[in-house]
N, C-alpha and C positions, 0 to 999 in steps of 0.2 A: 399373568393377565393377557388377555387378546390385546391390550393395546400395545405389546412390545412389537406387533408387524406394525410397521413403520415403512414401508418400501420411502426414502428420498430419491426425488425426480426430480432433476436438473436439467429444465430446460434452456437451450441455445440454437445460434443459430451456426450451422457449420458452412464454411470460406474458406478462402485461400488467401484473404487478401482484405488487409482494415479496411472497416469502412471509411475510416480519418483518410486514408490514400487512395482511392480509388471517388472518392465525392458521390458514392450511390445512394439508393434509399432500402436496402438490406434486402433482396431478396433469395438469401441465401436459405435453403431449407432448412425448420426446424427440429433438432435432437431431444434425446434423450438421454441423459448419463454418457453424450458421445456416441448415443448409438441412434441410425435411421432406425424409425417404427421400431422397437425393440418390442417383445413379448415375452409378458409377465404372466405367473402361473397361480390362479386362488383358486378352492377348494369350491362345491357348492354350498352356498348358503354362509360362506367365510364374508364376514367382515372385516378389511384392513383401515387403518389410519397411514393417507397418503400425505405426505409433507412434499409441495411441489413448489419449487422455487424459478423465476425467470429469470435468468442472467445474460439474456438475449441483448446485444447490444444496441438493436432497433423496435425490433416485431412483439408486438402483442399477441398472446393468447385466447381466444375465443374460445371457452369451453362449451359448447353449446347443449350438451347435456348427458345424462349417461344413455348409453346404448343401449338399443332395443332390437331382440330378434328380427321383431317385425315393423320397420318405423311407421309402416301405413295401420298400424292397430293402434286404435287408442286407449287410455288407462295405460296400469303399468299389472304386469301379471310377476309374482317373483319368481315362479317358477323358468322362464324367459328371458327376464329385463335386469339389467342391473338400475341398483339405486343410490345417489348419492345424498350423505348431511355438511355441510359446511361447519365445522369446528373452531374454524379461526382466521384472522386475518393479519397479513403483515407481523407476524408472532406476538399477537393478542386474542385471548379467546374471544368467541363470540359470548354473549347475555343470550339466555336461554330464548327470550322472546325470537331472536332472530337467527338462533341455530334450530328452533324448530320450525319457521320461516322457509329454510334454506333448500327443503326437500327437494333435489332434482333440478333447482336452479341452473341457470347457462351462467358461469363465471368469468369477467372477463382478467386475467392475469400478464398485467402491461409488466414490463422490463422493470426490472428492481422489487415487484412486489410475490409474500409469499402465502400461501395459504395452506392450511389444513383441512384435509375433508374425508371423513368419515364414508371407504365406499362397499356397498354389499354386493356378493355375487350373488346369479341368478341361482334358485333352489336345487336347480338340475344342472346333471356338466350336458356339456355344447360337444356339438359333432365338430365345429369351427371356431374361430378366437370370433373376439368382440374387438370392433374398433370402436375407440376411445376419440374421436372426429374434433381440430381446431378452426377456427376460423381467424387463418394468420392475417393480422392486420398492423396499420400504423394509428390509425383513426378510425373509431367505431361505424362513421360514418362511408368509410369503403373500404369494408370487408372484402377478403379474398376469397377465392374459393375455399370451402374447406379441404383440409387436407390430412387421414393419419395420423395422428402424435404419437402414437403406440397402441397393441391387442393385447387383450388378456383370456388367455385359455384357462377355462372352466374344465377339472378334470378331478378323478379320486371321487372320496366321499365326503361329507361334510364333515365336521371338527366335534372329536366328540362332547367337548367344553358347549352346552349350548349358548353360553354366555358370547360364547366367539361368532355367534349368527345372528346377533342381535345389537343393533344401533342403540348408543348412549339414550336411556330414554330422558333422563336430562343434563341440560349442563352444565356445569358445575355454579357454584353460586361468585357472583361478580364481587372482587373487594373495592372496597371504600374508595379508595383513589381512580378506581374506573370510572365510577360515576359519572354520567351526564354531566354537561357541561351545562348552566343553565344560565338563562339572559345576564341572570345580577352578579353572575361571575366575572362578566366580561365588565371589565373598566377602562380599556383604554380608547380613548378615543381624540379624533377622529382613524375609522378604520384602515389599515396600510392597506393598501393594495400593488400587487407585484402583476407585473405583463411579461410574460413571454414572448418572443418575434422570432423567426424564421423568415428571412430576407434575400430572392437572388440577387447577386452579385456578379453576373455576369455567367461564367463557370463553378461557381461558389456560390457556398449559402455563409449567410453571416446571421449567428444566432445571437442573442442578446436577453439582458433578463432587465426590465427596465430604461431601455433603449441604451445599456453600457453593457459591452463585456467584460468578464471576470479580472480582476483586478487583483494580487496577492495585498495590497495594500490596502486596499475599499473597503468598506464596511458600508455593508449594506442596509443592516436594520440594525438597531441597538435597543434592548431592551432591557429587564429585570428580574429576578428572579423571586416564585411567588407570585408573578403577574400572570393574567387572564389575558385572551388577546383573540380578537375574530380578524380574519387576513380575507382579502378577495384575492382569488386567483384567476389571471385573468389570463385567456390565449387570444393574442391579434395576429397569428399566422394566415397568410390568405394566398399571397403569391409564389408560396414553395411548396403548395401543395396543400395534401388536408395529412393533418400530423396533431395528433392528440400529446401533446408536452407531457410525460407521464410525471408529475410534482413532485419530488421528494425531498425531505423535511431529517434529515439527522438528530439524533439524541429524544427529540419531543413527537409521541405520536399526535395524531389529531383526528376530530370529529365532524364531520362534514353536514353542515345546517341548509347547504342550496345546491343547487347542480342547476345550469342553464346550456342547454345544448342545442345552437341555432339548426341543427340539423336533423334535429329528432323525430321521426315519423312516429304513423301510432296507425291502428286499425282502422280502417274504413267504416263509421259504425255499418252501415246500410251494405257492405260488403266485405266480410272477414275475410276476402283470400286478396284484402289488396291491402295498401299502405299512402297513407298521404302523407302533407308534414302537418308537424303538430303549430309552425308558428310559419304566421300568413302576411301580406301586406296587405291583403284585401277583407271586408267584412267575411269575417271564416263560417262557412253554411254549417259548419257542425262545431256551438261558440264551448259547447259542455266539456268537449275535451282540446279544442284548439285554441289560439290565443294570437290574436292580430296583434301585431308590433308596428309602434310606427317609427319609420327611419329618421326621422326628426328631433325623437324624445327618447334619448338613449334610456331615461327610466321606465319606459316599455319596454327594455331590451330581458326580459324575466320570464317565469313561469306564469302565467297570470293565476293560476288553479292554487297556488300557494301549496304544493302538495308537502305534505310530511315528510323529511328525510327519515332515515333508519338511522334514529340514535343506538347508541351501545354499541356499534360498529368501530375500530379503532385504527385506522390506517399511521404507515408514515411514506406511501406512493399512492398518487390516485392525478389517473388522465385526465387533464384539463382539455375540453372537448376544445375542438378546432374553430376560427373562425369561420365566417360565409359573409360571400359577397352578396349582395340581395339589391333587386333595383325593384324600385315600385311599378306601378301598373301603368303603363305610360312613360313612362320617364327613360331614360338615358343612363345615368350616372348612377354604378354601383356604390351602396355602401357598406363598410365594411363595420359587420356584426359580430360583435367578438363571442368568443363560449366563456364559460367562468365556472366553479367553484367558491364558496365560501366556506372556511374550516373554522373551529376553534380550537385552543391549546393551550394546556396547562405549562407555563415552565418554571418544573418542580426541582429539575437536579442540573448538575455540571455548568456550574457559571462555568464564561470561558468564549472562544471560538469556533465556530462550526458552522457549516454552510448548507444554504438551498440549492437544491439546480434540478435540471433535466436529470432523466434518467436516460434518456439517450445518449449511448457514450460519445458520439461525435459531434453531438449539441454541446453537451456540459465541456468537453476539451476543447471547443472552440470559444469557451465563454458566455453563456446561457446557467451561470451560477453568480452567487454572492456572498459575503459574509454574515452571518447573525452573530453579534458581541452581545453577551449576555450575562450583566453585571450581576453585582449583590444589590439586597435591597436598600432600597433608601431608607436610613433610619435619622429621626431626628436629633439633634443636636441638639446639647445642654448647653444652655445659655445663664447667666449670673444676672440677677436685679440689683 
């Protein structure tokens, strides 16, 4: 079967020197398989399944989409353009609704998390490779330049298997235990919520998960097994920078119901080649896609638009957007706007011990983790009359 090309890409960041010892914020270039920009060889009209993993100890991945001969043409031609399908997340497939969703999508791939994507080459070989373009970042909110991640030379003929030039046209059907997570699942309450912090310290940063760090004795959440459970995840990082906490969650994946990102721009309706933000302190002249917040009533601190998250999606890493300092109109004194996530989770297997934290290696070993004790269920108890 075509799906045995599997290329794994292992990306990191190449150094000389921890980031634990030297107190930087990683701007070491990023690899692949250990190799600068390496270049990889498909056929035309060859379809591989790429498995790309981020083991990057800081930097995020911006995928920002697959290459095109010509970036100033618009559409995609196949005979030109590569195309890409997303097939999975975090080593969970996708629900069909949303792998055929995925067509071409910019992915972003923060440290710890992995994905699958279905990629096609253009129909014809190329006089020159295709660069495959990142936008290395810590926070979605300030992006780097792009930069290379690797090329692919388009060369030979196509694959006589026609099967091998053609994307999964569905995929595959989801089992039972995937399922959506739905309101009446969730029982516990009230909702736990976990904050992130990144704090200078002079020379240092001191990272904390809940205003304590990591504790081998702590236990940080206790819950049950069989239990349904919605978490907020919250980031109040504001003075060490803008640093997206990338979450990650051991043993239990999760499904993400909200995203709040005080720093999210969006389209200028009345001019596409600009960008405003999407949340205002002042009445927003454009109310259809922005949403005025007031620094007062943290319960404004949301989406107002209530948009739909992409269920059937199944992470165990996902960037909690960064805080933002915001002072109103007139005023003085900034407040500090936190970013969040809301996820849900099943926890189905492995009572026991196991912990949350950053995926940033130098956050999580400074203490930016916790423990989850995750008992047996409560069963009641026979009693005699």
């Amino acid at each position: 079967m075509w799906t045995r090309t599997q290329p794994l890409l292992v990306i990191n960041q190449l150094g000389v020197t921890p980031n634990l010892a030297r107190n930087s914020r990683g701007s070491a270039p990023l690899s692949v398989n250990g190799r600068f920009q390496p270049r990889l060889t498909m056929r035309p009209g060859e379809v591989q399944l790429w498995r790309i993993v981020n083991t990057s100890a800081q930097r995020s991945a911006l995928f920002l989409g697959p290459p095109k001969l010509d970036p100033t043409k618009p559409g995609v031609d196949p005979a030109t353009d590569f195309q890409w399908r997303q097939l999975a997340q975090d080593g969970v497939q996708f629900a069909d609704a949303n792998y055929q969703n995925s067509q071409n999508i910019s992915i972003n791939v923060a440290p710890g998390n992995r994905i699958d994507i279905l990629v096609k080459a253009p129909s014809s070989p190329g006089s020159a490779p295709y660069n495959f373009v990142v936008a290395p970042n810590v926070s979605q909110s300030d992006l780097k330049a792009a930069v290379t991640l690797l090329s692919v030379a388009v060369s030979g003929t196509a694959p006589e298997n026609v099967k091998r030039t053609q994307f999964i046209p569905v995929a595959p059907p989801f089992p039972r235990f995937l399922a959506d997570i739905t309101d009446d699942e969730v029982r516990y309450s009230p909702q736990r919520t976990f904050s992130f912090n990144s704090k200078n310290q002079g020379s240092a940063h001191q990272h904390t998960l809940n205003d304590v760090q990591f504790s081998e004795t702590g236990i940080g959440v206790t819950t049950f097994l069989n239990s349904v459970e919605e978490w907020k995840i919250v980031n109040t990082t504001v003075d060490a920078g803008k640093i997206d906490h990338p979450f990650h969650i051991h043993i239990n994946p999760f499904q993400i119901v909200e995203v709040f990102d005080p720093y999210e721009s969006i389209q200028n309706p009345t001019d596409p080649t600009k960008v405003i933000d999407k949340y205002v302190t002042d009445p927003p002249p454009f109310p259809k896609v922005q949403c005025q917040i007031n620094l007062s009533d943290p319960d404004t601190w949301k989406d107002c638009h209530n948009r739909k998250q992409r269920f059937g999606i199944w992470w165990d890493t996902f960037p909690i957007p960064t805080a933002r300092a915001m002072t109103p109109s007139g005023g003085k004194t900034a407040v500090t706007v936190p970013g969040f996530f809301r996820m849900r989770t099943r926890f189905v297997d492995f009572p026991g011990l196991w912990v949350i934290h950053c995926h940033i290696l130098a956050h999580e070993d400074r203490g930016m983790m916790t423990i989850v004790q995750l008992l047996p269920p409560i069963t009641p108890q026979m009693k005699h009359h």
